[in-house]
C-alpha positions as CSV (number, residue, x, y, z in Angstrom):
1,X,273.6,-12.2,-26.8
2,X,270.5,-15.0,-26.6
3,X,267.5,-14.4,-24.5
4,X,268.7,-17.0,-22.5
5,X,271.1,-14.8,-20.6
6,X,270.8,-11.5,-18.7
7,X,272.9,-9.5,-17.7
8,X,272.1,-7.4,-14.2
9,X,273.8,-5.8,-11.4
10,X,275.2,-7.6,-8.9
11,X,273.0,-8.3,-6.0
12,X,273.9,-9.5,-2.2
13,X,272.0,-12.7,-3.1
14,X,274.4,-13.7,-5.7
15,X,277.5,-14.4,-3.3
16,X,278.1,-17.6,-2.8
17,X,277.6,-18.0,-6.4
18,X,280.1,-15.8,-7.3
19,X,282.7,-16.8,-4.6
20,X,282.0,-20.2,-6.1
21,X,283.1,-19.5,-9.6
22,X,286.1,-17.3,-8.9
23,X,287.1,-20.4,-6.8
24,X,286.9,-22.9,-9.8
25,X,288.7,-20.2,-12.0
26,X,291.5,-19.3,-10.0
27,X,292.2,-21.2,-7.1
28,X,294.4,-24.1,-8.8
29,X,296.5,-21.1,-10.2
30,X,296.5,-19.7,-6.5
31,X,295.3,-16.6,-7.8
32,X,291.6,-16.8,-5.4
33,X,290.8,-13.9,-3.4
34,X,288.0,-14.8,-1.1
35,X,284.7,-13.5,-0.4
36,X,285.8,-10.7,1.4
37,X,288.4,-9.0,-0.8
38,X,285.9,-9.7,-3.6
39,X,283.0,-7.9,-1.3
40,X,285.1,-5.2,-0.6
41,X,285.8,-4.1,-4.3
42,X,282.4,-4.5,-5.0
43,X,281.4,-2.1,-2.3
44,X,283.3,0.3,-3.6
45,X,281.2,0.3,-6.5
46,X,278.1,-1.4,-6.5
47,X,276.8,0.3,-9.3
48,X,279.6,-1.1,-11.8
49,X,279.5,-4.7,-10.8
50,X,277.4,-7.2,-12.3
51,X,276.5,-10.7,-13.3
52,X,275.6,-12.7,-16.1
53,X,272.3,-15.1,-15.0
54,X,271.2,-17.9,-17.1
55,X,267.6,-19.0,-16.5
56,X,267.6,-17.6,-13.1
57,X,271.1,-19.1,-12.2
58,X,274.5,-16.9,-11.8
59,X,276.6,-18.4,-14.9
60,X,279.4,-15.3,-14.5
61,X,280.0,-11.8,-13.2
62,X,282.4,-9.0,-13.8
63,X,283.5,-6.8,-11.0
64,X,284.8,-3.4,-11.7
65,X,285.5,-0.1,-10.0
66,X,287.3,3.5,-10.3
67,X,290.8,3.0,-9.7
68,X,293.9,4.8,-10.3
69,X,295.5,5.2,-13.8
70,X,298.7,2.9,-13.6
71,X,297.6,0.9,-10.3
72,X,295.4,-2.3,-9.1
73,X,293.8,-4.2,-6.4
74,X,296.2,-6.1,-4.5
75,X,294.7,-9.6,-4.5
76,X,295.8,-10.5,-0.9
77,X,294.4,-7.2,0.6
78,X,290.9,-6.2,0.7
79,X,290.3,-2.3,-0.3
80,X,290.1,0.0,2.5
81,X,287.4,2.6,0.4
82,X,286.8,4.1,-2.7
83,X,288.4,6.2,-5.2
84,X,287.6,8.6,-7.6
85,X,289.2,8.6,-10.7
86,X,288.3,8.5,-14.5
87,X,290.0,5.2,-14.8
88,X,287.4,2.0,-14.1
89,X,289.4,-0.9,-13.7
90,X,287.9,-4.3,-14.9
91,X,289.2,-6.1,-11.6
92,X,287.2,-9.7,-12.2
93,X,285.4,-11.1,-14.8
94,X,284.5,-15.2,-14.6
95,X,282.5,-17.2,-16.5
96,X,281.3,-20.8,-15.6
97,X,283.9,-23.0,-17.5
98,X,281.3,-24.8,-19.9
99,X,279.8,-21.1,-21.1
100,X,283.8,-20.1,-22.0
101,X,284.5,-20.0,-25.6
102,X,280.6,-18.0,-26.6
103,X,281.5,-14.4,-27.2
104,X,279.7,-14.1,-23.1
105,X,283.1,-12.4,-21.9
106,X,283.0,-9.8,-25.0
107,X,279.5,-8.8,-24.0
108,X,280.3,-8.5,-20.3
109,X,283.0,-6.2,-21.6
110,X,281.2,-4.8,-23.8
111,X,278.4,-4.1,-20.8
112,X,280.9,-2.5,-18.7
113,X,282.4,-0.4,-21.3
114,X,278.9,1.0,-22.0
115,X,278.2,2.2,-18.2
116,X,281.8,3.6,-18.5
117,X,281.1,5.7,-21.2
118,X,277.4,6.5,-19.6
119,X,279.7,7.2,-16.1
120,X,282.1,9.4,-17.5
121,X,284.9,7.1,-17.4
122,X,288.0,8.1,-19.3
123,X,289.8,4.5,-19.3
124,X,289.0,1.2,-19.0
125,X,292.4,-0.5,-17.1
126,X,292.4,-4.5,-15.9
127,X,295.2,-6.9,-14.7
128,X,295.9,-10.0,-18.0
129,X,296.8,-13.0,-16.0
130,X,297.6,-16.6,-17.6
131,X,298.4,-15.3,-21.0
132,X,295.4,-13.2,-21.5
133,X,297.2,-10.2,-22.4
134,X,297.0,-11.5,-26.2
135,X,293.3,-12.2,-26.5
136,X,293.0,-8.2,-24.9
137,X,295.0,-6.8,-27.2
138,X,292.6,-7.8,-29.9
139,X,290.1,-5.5,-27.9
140,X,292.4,-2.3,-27.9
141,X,293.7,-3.0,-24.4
142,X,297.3,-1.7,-24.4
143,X,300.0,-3.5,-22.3
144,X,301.9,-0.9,-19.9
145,X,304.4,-3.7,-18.7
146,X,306.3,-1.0,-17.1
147,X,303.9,-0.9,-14.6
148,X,304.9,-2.8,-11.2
149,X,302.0,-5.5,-11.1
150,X,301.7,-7.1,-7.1
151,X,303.4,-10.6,-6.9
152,X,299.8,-12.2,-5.8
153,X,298.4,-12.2,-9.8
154,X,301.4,-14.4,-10.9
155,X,304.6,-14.0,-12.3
156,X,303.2,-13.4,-16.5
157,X,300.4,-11.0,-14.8
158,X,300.5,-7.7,-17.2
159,X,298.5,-4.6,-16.3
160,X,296.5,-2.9,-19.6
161,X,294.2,-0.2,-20.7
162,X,292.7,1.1,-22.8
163,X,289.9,4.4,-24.0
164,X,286.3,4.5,-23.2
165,X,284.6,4.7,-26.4
């Protein structure tokens, strides 16, 4: 990755940034969240969330946290409290629509699967929506289509996994 990008943990100062660009990537697909359900899977794990700043500006962020092997986030409900599990699920990651296309979502992942492995995590899980089961598979993400996926991430929503490591 450049020296013109960094990428951090998420702070409380980069909100309205991030609400801002989950908005532009998901609400025409009526797939947005809010700030609040987005706040409340961040505060379950602070320390697994972060953001990808370009000269001082909030160009993307990933938000993960330990989840259940098999389950996810409901997008219309905001999480009551933490779990513990060996499985971190990817739940968000956005980039600013002129950065997509650079690689900058593979090093996000690549980020997150690093702390994983650093945390102790067993499994990486995330939720493909609008076809981007295929681009994950390239990645080692399995599909587990078996797996009852909530109505709010769209009908061709697939959930996946895959090892740490």
């Amino acid at each position: 990755m450049s020296g013109e990008f960094l990428i951090r943990q998420l702070a409380d100062g980069d909100w309205d940034a991030v609400v801002a660009l989950e908005h532009d990537a998901y609400a025409a697909d009526g797939l947005s969240e809010g700030r609040e359900a987005l706040q409340s899977r961040a505060r379950c794990s602070p320390e697994t969330c972060y953001v990808l700043e370009q000269h001082g500006v909030v160009r993307g962020y990933l938000l993960s946290l330990p989840y259940p092997p098999l389950r996810c986030p409901d997008l219309a409900v905001a999480e009551a409290g933490a779990f513990e599990s060996d499985n971190l699920h990817v739940h968000d990651l956005v980039l600013a629509e002129e950065l997509r296309g650079r690689e900058l979502a593979a090093n996000l992942m690549e980020h997150a699967q690093a702390r994983a492995a650093e945390g102790g995590f067993a499994q990486i899980s995330m939720i493909a929506v609008r076809g981007s089961d295929i681009l994950l598979r390239f990645y080692g993400y399995r599909a587990h289509r078996e797996v009852a996926v909530p109505a709010s991430y769209g009908r061709r929503a697939v959930y996946m996994s895959r090892p740490v490591g």
